[in-house]
C-alpha positions in Angstrom: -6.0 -23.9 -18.9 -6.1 -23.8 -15.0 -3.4 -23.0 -12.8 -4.0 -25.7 -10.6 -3.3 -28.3 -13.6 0.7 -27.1 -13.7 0.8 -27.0 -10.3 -0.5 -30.5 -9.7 2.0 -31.8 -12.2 4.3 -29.7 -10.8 4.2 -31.4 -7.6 4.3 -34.7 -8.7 7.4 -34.2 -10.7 9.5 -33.1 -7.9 8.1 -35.7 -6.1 8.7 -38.4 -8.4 12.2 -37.1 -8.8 13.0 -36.8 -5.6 12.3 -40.3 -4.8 13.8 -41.3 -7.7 17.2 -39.8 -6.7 16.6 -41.4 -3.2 15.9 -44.7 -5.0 19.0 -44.5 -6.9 20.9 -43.7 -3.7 19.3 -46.7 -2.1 20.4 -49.0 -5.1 23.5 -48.2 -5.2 24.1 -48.3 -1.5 23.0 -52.0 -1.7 24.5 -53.4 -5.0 27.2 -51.5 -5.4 28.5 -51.0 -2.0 27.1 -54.2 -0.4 25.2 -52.5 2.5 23.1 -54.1 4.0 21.4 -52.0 5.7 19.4 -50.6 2.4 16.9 -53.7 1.7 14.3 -51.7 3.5 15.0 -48.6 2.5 14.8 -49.2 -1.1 11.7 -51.7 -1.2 10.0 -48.8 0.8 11.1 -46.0 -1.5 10.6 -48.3 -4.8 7.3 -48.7 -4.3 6.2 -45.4 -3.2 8.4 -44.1 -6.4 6.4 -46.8 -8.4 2.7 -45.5 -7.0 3.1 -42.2 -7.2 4.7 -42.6 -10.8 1.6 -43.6 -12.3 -0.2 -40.5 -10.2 2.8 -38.2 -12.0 1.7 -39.8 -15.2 -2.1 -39.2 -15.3 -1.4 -35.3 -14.3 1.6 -34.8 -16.9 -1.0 -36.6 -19.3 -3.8 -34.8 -18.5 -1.3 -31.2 -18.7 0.0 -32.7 -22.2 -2.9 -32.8 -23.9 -4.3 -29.3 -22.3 -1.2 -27.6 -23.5 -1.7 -29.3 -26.9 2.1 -30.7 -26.6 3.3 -32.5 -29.5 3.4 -36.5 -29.1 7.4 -36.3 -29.0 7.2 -33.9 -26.4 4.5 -35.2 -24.5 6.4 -38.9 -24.2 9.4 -37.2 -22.6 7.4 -35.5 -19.9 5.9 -39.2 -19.1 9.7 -40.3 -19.3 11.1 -38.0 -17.3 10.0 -39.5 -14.2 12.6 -42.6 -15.0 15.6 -41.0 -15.1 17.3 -40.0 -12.1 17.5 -35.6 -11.9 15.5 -35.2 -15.6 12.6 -34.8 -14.2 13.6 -31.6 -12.2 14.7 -30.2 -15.5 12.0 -31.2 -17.6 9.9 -30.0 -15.0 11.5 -26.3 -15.4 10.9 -26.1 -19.0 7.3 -27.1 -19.5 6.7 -24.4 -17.0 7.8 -21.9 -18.6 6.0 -23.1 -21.8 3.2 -23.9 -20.5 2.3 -20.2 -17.5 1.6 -18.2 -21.2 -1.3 -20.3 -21.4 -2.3 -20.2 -17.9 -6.2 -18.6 -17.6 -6.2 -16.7 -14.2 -9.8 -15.2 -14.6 -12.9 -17.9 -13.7 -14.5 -19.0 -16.6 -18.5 -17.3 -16.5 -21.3 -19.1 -14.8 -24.1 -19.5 -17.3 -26.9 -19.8 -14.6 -25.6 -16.6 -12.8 -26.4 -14.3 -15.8 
């Protein structure tokens, strides 16, 4: 597998969580605390958390399936990416699963030899 697949996932998740904690933030600023001030904010940030959600999904999908993760595992990683802070953790331990099967030599051009 190609390093480039963790690290796209890997940027996604900590994207995805990051706005989810900001999301949370926001939401609980406006229902909780009755401010106001937060209607933008957290349309803005819920639908930029919403897009790029489904972006985190096809790349933890498509490193899933390359690792060969088992279905239980696999459905977490998708999941992750709804709870506020998992997806930071998550994020940590498919990593260090998944670098042992990281390829860092090209693969051979056929029409080069």
């Amino acid at each position: 597998m190609k390093k480039s697949v963790l690290t796209r996932y890997r940027v996604m998740a900590y994207v995805t969580a990051v706005l989810l904690v900001l999301l949370t933030i926001g939401v609980i600023g406006k229902r909780l605390l009755g401010m106001d001030g937060f209607d933008g904010f957290v349309s803005v940030v819920g639908i930029a958390h919403g897009w790029l959600y489904v972006i985190y999904l096809i790349f933890a999908f498509d490193l899933g399936t390359k690792a060969k993760m088992p279905l239980g595992r696999l459905a977490w990683v998708l999941l992750a990416g709804t709870i506020p802070t998992a997806a930071f953790f998550v994020e940590r331990k498919v990593t260090r699963e998944v670098t042992p099967l990281l390829t860092d030599t090209p693969t051979p051009d056929p029409a080069a030899a």
